[in-house]
C-alpha positions in Angstrom: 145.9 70.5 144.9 142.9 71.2 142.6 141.0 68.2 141.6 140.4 68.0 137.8 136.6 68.2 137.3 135.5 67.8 133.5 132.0 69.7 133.9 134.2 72.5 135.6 136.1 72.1 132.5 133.3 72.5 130.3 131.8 75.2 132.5 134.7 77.5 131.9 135.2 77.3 128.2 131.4 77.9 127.8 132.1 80.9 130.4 134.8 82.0 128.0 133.7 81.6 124.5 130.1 83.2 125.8 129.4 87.0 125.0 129.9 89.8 127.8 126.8 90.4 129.7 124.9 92.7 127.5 126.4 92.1 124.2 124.2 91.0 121.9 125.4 88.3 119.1 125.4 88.6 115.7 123.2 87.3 113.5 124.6 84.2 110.9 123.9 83.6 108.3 121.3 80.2 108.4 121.7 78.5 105.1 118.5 76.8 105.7 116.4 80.0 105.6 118.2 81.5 102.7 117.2 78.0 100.7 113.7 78.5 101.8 113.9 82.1 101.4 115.3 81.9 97.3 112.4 79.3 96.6 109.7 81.5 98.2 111.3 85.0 95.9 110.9 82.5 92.9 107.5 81.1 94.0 106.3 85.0 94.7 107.8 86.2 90.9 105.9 83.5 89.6 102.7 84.8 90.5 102.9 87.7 87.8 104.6 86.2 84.6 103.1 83.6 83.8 100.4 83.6 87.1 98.7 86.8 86.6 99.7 86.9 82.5 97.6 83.6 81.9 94.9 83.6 84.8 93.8 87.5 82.8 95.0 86.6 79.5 91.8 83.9 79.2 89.7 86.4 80.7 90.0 88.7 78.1 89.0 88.5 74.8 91.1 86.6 72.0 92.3 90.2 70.1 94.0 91.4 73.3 95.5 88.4 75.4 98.6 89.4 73.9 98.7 92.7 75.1 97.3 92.4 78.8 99.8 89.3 78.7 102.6 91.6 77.6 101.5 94.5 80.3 102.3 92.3 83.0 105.6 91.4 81.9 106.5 94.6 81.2 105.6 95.3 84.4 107.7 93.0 86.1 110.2 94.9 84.3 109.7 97.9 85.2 108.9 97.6 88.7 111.7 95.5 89.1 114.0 98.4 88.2 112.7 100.9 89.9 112.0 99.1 93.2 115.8 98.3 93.0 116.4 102.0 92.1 114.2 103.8 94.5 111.2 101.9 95.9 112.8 99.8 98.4 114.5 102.5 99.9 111.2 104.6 100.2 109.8 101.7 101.3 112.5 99.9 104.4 115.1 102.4 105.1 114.9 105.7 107.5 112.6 106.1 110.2 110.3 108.2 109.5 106.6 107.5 110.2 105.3 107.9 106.7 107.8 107.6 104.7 111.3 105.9 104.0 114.4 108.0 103.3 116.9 107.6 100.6 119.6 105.9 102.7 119.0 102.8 100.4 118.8 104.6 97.2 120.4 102.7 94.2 120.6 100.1 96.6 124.0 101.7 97.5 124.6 100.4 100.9 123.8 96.9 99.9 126.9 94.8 100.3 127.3 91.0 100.0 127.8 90.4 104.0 124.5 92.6 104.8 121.9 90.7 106.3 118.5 90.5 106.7 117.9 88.4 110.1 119.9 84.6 109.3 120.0 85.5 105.2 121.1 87.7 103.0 119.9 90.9 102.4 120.5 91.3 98.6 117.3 87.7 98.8 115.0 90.4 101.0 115.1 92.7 98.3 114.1 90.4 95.3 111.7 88.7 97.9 110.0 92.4 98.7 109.9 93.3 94.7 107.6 90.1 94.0 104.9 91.5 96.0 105.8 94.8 94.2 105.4 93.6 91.0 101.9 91.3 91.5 100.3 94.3 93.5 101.5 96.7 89.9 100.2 93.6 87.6 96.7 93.2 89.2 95.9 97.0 88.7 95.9 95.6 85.0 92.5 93.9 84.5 90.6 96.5 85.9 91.4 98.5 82.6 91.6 95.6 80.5 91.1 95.9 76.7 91.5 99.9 76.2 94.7 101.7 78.1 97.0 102.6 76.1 100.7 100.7 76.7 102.9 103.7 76.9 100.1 105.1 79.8 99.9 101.9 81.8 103.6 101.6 81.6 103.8 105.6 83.1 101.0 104.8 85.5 102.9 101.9 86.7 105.5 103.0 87.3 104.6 106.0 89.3 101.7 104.1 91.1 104.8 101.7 92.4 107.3 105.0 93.8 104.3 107.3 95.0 101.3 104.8 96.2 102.7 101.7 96.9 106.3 102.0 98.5 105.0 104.2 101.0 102.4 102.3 102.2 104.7 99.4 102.6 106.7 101.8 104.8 103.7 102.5 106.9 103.1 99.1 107.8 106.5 96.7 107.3 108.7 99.4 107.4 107.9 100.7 111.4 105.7 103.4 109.8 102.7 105.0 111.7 100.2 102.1 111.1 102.8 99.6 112.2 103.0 101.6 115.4 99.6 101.3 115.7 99.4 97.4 115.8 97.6 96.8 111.9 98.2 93.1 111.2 98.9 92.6 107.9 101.1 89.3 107.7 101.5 88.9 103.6 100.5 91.5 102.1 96.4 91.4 102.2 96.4 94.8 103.2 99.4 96.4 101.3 98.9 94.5 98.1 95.2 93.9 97.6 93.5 96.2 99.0 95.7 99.1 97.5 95.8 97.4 94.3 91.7 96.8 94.2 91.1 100.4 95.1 93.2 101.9 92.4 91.9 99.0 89.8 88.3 100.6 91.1 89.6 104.3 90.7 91.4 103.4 86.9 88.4 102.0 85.7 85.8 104.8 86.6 88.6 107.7 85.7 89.3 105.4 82.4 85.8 104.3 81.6 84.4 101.6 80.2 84.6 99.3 77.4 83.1 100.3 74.0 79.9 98.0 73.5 80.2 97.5 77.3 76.7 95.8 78.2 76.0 95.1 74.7 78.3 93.4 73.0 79.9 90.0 74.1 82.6 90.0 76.0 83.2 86.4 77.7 86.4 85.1 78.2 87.9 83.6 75.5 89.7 80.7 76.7 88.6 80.1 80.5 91.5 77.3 80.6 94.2 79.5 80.2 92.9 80.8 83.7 92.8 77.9 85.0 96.1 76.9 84.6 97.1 81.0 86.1 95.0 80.3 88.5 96.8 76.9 89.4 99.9 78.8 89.0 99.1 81.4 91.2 97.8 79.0 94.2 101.5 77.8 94.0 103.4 81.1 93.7 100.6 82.7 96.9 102.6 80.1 99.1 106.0 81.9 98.7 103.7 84.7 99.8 102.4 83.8 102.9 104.4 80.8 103.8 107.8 83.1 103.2 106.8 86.0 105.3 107.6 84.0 108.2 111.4 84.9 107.0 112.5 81.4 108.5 112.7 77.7 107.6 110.5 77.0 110.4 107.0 76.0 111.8 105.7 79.5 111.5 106.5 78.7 107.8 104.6 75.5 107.6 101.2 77.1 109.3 101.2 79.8 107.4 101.2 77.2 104.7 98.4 75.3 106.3 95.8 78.1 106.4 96.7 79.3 103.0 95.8 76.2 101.2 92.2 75.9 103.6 91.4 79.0 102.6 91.6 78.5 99.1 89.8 75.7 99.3 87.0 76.8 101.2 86.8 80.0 99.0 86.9 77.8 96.1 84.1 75.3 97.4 82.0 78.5 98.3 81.7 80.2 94.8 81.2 76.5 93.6 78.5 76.0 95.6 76.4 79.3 95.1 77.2 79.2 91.5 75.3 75.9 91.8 72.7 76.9 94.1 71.9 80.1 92.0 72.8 79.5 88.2 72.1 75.6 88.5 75.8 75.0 86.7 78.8 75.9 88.7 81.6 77.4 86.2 85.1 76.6 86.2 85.8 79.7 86.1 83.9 80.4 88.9 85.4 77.6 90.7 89.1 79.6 89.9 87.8 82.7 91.1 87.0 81.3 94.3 90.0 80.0 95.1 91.8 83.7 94.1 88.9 85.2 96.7 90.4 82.5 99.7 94.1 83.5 99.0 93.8 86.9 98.9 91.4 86.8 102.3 93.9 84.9 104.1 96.6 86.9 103.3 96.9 88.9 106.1 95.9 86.3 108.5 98.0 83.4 107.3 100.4 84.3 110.1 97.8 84.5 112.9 94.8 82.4 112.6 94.1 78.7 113.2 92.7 76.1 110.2 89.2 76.7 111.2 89.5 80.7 111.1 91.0 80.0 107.6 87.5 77.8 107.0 86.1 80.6 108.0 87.2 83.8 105.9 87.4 81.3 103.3 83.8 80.9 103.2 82.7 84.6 103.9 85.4 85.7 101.0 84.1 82.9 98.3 80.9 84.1 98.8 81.2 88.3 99.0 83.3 88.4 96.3 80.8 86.1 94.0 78.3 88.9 95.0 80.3 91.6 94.5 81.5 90.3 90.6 77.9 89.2 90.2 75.6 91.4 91.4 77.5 94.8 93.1 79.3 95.9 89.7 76.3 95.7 87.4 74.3 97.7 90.2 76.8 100.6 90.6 77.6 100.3 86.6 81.5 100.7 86.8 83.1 98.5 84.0 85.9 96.8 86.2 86.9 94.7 83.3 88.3 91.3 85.3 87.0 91.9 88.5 90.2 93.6 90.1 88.4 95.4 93.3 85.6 92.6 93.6 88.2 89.8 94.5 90.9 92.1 95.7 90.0 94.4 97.0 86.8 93.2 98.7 88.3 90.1 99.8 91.4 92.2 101.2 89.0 94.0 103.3 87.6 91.2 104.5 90.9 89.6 104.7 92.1 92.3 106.9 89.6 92.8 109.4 88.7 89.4 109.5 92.3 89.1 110.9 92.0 90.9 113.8 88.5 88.6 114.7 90.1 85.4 114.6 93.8 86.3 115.6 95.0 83.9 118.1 98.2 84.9 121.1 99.2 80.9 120.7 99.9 81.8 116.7 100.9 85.1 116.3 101.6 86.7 119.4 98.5 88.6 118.8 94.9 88.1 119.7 91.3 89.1 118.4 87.9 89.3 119.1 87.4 85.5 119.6 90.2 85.8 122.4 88.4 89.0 123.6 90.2 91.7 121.8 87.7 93.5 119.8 89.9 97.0 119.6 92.0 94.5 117.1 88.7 94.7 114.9 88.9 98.6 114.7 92.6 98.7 114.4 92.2 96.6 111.6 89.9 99.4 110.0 91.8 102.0 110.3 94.5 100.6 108.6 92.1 99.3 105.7 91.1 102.8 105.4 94.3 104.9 105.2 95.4 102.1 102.5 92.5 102.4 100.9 92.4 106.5 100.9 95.7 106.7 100.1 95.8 104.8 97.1 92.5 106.4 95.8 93.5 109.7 96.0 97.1 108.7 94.5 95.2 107.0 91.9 93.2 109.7 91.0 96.2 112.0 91.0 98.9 110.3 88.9 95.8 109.2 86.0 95.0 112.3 85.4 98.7 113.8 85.1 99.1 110.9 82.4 95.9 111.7 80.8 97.6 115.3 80.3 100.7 113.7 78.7 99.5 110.7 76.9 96.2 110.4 77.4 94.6 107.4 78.5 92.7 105.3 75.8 93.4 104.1 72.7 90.7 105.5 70.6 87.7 103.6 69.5 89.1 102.1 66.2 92.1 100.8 67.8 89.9 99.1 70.4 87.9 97.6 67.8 90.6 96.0 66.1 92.1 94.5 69.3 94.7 95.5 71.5 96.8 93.1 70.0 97.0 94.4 66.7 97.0 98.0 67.4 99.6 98.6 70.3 102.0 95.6 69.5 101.4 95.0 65.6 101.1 91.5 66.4 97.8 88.6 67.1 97.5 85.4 68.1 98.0 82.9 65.0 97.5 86.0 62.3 100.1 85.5 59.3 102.5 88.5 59.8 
């Protein structure tokens, strides 16, 4: 006679409803992490329109906030399409060391059931396109006040298929430098660096500003940055926060360090400013903050609150020096100071990473856990970005210069971009 046993019971239907040995389960869909994922795609589109659109509209002068105000929503329009279109093939599908294939082309193979870990697929794509569009929109204020619209917009949008979905392949798409072990969490690398350079490259290829050194050109309404600024501190947490992909505690440290960083970077122009000038600008104080997000951004997945204290401080305070004092000694009119936060404080960012890494975080150490080769792997990933989008840079302006040229002419810039690309200006009677 068999004795009934409930915990044999229970032993055998877990026995049955369990997988074969070997089989792997499928992922489900987690409706927690597709909540959290939604609100970080929204958080990380914010950062461009009306993030990026205010933080450089005060920067620039009053005759062309519409304009640079209206390049980055165009922007967000046309990268949008075309990363939906081509880019995010190029940039996740195939598997290929350098380059993505077209098995994702048109987004043809996108169904509603595909997933992306525990959410939807379809969410990965729009969540991918925000860093798209902000790493597009930044190039902006390095040639702010004389690029023509129609050039920006062609620039754009072969920057986005040519520069940037690539190196997105290299590094989050399994590509060569991925292989290689570059850390590059949120995008500090991908986005910031590659956008600084090529801000660096437009400007000089470009030039500068007519009256550049001699006439004024201070902001004309520092608040309007203030409140981008804010905006952007916001949006950065969809970011780094969301490039944990889950709902979880990887989420919520990622979180953690983002906001120290900013803080400290914040604190640190603040104080120099004071130090040095004797009267800290808010603007200043803004600017700090954008130097601390964009530093941490590769690290917010690996580092500890005091390494975020720490490339906090060192980014508020190199990329003061670079806007203050490194421009004016090389000459190169970067209008709003795109490669001296970006893309300084993405280099520091990134290599900073692989110093104060930690195995308990991120399942990846650096130097302070005795891994110093993390400091050079971190550096050659810096510079393939880096060369990469220079010499893309360089390419694609000077095939635009060819068709449309690049600047508006002299008049034109005189009267505002405003005026003469959009045939419109802040409170004129039209």
């Amino acid at each position: 006679m068999i004795k009934k046993n409930p915990t044999s019971w229970c032993a055998l239907l877990a026995a049955l409803a369990w997988p074969a040995w070997g089989e792997e389960l499928a992922p489900v869909l987690d409706s927690g992490t597709t909540a959290w994922m939604l609100t970080a795609a929204v958080l990380g589109l914010m950062m461009t329109v009306p993030g990026i659109a205010l933080f450089y509209g005060g920067m620039v002068r009053r005759k062309n906030m519409l304009s640079i105000s209206g390049q980055c929503f165009a922007i967000c329009c046309l990268v949008s399409v075309l990363w939906i279109l081509l880019g995010y093939s190029l940039a996740f599908s195939g598997d290929n060391e350098y380059i993505g294939d077209f098995g994702m082309l048109f987004l043809a193979n996108l169904d509603l059931d595909s997933l992306r870990g525990t959410f939807p697929e379809s969410l990965y794509v729009v969540f991918q396109l925000g860093f798209a569009v902000v790493a597009a929109a930044l190039i902006t204020g390095a040639v702010a006040d004389r690029m023509k619209f129609t050039s920006l917009l062609l620039f754009i949008g072969l920057w986005s298929v040519v520069v940037y979905a690539p190196v997105v392949h290299w590094i989050w798409g399994g590509g060569f430098l991925k292989e290689e072990g570059v850390l590059d969490y949120a995008g500090g690398t991908i986005v910031h660096i590659n956008a600084g350079v090529a801000g660096l490259v437009a400007c000089l290829v470009v030039g500068k500003r007519t009256g550049y050194g001699a006439e004024n050109m201070a902001p004309h309404n520092p608040l309007f940055s203030v409140i981008g600024v804010s905006l952007l501190w916001i949006g950065w947490f969809g970011f780094s926060a969301g490039s944990s992909l889950t709902a979880g505690g990887n989420a919520a440290y990622a979180m953690l360090v983002t906001q120290t960083s900013a803080a400290a970077g914040a604190l640190t122009w603040m104080f120099y400013e004071a130090a040095v000038l004797k009267k800290p600008s808010v603007l200043g104080l803004v600017s700090g903050a954008v130097a601390g997000l964009v530093a941490i951004t590769p690290a917010a997945g690996y580092v500890s609150p005091v390494g975020a204290v720490a490339i906090g401080v060192v980014a508020g305070f190199s990329c003061c020096w670079a806007c203050a004092w490194l421009k004016y000694s090389l000459g190169y009119d970067d209008a709003l100071d795109v490669f001296g936060i970006h893309g300084i404080g993405g280099l520091l960012g990134a290599i900073l990473t692989g110093v104060f890494a930690l195995e308990e975080i991120g399942n990846a150490s650096g130097a302070v856990e005795g891994n110093y080769w993390q400091i050079w792997v971190q550096f050659e990933g810096v510079l393939a970005v880096g060369g990469w989008s220079a010499l893309g840079t360089v390419g694609i302006l000077y095939l635009v210069k060819r068709i449309t040229g690049l600047r508006v002419s002299v008049e034109e810039e005189a009267e505002g971009l405003d005026y003469s690309q959009h045939g419109e200006a802040i409170g004129a009677d039209m």
